[in-house]
DRENDO-1510 file (C-alpha; in Angstrom, 1 decimal, always signed):
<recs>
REC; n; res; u; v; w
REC; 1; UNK; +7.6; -17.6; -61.4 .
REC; 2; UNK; +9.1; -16.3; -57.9 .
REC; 3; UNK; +7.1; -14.2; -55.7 .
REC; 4; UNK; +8.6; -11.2; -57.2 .
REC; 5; UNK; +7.5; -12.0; -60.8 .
REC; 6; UNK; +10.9; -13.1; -61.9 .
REC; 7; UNK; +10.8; -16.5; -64.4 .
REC; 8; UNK; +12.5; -19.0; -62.7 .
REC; 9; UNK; +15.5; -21.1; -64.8 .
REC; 10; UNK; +14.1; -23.2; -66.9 .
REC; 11; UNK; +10.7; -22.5; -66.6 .
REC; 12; UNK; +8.8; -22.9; -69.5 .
REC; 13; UNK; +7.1; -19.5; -70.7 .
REC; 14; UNK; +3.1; -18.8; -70.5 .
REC; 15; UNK; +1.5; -19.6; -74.1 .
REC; 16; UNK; +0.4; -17.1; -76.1 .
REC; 17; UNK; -3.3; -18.0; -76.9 .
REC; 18; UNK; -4.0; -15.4; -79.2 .
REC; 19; UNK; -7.7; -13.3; -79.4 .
REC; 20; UNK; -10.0; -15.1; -76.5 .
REC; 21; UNK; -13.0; -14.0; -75.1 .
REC; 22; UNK; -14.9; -15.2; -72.1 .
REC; 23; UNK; -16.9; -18.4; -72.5 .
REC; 24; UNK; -19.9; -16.6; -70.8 .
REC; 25; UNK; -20.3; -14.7; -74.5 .
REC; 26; UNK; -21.8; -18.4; -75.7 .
REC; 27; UNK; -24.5; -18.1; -72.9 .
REC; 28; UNK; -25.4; -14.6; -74.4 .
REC; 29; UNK; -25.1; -15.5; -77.8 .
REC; 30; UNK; -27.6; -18.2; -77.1 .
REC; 31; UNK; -29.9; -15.7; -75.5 .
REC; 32; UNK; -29.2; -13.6; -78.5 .
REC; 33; UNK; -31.0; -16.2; -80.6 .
REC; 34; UNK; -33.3; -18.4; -78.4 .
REC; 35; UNK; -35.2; -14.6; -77.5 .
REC; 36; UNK; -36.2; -13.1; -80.8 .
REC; 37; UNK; -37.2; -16.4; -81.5 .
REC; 38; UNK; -39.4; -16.9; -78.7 .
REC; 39; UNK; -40.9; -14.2; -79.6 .
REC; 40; UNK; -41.4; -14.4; -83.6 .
REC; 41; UNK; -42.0; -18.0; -83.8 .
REC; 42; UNK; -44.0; -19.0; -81.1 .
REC; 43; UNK; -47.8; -18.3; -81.6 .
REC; 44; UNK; -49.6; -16.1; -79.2 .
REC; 45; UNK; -50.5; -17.0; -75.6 .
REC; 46; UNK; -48.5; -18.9; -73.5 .
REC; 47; UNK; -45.9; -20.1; -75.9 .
REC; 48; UNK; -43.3; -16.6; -76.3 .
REC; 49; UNK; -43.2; -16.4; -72.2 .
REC; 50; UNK; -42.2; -20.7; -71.7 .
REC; 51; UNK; -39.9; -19.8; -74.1 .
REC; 52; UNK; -38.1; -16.7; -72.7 .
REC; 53; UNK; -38.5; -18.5; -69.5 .
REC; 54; UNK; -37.1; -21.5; -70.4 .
REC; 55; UNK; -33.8; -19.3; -72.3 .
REC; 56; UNK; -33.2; -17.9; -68.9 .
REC; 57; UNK; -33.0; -21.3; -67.4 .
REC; 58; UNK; -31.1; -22.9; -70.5 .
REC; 59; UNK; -28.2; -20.3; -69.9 .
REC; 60; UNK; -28.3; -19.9; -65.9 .
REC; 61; UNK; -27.9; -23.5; -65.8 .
REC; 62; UNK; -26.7; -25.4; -68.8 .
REC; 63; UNK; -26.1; -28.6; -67.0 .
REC; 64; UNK; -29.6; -29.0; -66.6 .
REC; 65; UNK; -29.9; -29.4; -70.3 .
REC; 66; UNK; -33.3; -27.4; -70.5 .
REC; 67; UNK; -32.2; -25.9; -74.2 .
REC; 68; UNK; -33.2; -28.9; -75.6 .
REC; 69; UNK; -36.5; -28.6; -73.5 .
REC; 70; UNK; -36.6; -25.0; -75.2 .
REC; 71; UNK; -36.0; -26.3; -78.6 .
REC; 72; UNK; -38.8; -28.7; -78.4 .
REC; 73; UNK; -41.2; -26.2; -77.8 .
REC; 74; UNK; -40.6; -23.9; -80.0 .
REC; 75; UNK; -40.8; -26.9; -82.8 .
REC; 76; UNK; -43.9; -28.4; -81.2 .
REC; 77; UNK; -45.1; -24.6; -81.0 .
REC; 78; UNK; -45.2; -24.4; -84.4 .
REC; 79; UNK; -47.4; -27.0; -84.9 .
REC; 80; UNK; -50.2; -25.0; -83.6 .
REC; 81; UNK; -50.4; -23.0; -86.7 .
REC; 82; UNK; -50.7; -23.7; -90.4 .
REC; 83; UNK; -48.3; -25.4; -92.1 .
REC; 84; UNK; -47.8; -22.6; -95.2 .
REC; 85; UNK; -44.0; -21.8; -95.7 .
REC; 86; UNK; -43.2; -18.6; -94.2 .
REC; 87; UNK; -39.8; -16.6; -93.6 .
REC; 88; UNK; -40.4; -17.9; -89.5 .
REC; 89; UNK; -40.5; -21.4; -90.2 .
REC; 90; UNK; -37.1; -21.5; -92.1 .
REC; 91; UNK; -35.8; -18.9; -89.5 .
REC; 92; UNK; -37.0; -21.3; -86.9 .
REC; 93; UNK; -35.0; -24.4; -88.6 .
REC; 94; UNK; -32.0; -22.7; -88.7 .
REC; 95; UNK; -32.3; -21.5; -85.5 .
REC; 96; UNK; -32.9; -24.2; -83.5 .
REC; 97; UNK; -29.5; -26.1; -84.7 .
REC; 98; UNK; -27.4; -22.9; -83.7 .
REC; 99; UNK; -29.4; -23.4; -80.6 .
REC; 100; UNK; -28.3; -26.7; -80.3 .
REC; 101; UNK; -24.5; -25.9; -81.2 .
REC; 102; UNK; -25.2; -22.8; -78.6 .
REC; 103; UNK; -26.0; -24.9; -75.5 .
REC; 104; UNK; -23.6; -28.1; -76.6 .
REC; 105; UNK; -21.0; -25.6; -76.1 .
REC; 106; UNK; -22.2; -24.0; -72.8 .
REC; 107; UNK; -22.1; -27.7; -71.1 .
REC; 108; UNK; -18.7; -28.1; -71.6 .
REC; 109; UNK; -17.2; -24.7; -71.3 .
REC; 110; UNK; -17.8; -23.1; -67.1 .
REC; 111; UNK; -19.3; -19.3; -67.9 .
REC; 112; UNK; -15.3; -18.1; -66.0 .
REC; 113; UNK; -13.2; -19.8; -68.6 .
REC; 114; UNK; -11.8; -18.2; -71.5 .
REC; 115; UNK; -12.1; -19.4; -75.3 .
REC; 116; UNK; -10.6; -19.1; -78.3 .
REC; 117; UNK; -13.4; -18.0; -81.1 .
REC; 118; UNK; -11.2; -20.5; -83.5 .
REC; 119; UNK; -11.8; -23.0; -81.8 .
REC; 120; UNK; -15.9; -22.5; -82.8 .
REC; 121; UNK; -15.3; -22.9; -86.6 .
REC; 122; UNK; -15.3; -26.4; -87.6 .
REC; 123; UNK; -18.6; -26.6; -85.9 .
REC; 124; UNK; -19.6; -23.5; -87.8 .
REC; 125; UNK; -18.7; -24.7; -90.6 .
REC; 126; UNK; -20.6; -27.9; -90.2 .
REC; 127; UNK; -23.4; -25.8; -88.8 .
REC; 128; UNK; -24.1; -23.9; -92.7 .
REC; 129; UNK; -22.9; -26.7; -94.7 .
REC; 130; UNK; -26.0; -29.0; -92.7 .
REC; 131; UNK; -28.4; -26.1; -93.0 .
REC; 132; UNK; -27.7; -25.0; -97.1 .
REC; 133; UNK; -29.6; -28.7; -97.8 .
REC; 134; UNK; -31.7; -28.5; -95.1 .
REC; 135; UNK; -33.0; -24.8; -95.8 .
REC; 136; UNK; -33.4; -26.0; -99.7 .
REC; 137; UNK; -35.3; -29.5; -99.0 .
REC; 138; UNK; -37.5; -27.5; -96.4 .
REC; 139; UNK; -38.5; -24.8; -99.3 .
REC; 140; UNK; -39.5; -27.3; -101.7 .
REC; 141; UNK; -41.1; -29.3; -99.5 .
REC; 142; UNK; -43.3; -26.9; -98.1 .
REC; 143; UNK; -43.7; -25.6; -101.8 .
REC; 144; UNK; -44.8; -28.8; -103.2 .
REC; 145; UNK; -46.5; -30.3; -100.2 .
REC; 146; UNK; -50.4; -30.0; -101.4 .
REC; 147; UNK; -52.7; -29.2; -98.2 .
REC; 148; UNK; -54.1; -32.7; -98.4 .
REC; 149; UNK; -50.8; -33.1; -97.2 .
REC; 150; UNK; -50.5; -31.3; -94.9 .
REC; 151; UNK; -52.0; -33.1; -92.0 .
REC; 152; UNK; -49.7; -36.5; -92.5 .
REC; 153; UNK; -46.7; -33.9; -92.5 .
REC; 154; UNK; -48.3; -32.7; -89.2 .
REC; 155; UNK; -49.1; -35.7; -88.1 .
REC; 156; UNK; -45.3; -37.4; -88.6 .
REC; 157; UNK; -43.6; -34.1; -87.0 .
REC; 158; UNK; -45.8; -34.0; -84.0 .
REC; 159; UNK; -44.8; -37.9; -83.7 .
REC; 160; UNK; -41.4; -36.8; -84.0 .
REC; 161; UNK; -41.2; -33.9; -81.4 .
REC; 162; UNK; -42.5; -36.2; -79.2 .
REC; 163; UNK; -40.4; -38.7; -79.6 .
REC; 164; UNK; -37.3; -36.2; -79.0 .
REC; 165; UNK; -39.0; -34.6; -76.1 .
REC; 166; UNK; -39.3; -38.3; -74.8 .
REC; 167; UNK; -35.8; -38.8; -75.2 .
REC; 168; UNK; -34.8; -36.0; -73.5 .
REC; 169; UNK; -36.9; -36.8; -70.6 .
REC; 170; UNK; -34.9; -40.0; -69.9 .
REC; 171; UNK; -31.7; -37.9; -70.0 .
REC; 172; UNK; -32.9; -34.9; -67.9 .
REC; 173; UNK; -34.2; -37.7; -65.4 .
REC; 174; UNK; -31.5; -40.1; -65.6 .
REC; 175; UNK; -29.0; -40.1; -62.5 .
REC; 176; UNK; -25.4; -38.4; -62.9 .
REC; 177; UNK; -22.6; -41.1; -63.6 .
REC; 178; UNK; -19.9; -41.0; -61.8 .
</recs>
């Protein structure tokens, strides 16, 4: 285009992108979901404010990769009280995957760039058709699951929290490639 806003010859014309919205709506949705959640799932004390605290960090600055921080505390949090299949615990399995989706999507996209809601639903998609098993396995499980059981259920998803929070401990502290 010339300074006056005239095409020039042969110019090839600006692509229509259809419906976009800004890329700073992800960072919101996330705090749309990683809140109430802080706040339902996470027992008393100390727990709801980390994890409010930590949502305000995990969307100020993605790149630091503190939603995965977030997400392991609000599993590990959950640990704290009994094991009985409530509405919160499937809430808080679902949740924390659209959490994960969220903030994958927040490292890639700059909060000033523009996106087309399209482009979101294969990972949607993949997003219900994991958690439809996952919801179902979880309610039978928990249904079935005497409380003898209980403790070695603890026992193998405290071992596996830490584990993930190990993991993501060597990638928070690991040096930037170039």
């Amino acid at each position: 285009m010339s300074a006056t806003g005239e095409r020039s010859p042969g110019a090839a014309p600006a692509p229509d992108l259809g419906l976009t919205v800004p890329a700073w709506s992800l960072r919101v949705a996330f705090a749309v979901v990683a809140v109430p959640l802080a706040l339902t799932t996470a027992p008393s004390g100390m727990w709801p404010t980390l994890a409010v605290l930590l949502t305000g960090v995990a969307v100020a600055v993605p790149r630091w990769r503190v939603a995965w921080v977030l997400i392991a505390v609000l599993a590990f949090s959950t640990l704290l009280e009994p094991g009985t299949l409530t509405p919160r615990l499937l809430a808080l399995i679902a949740a924390v995957h659209v959490l994960h989706v969220l903030a994958s999507w927040m490292l890639v996209l700059p909060a000033g760039a523009r996106l087309q809601p399209a482009a979101l639903l294969p990972s949607l998609r993949r997003v219900v058709l994991i958690q439809l098993p996952v919801q179902a396995a979880a309610t039978v499980l928990l249904l079935v699951a005497r409380p003898a059981a209980a403790p070695w259920l603890a026992i193998v998803s405290g071992g596996a929290i830490v584990g993930l929070v190990a993991l993501l401990a060597t990638l928070l502290l690991a040096r930037p490639r170039a």
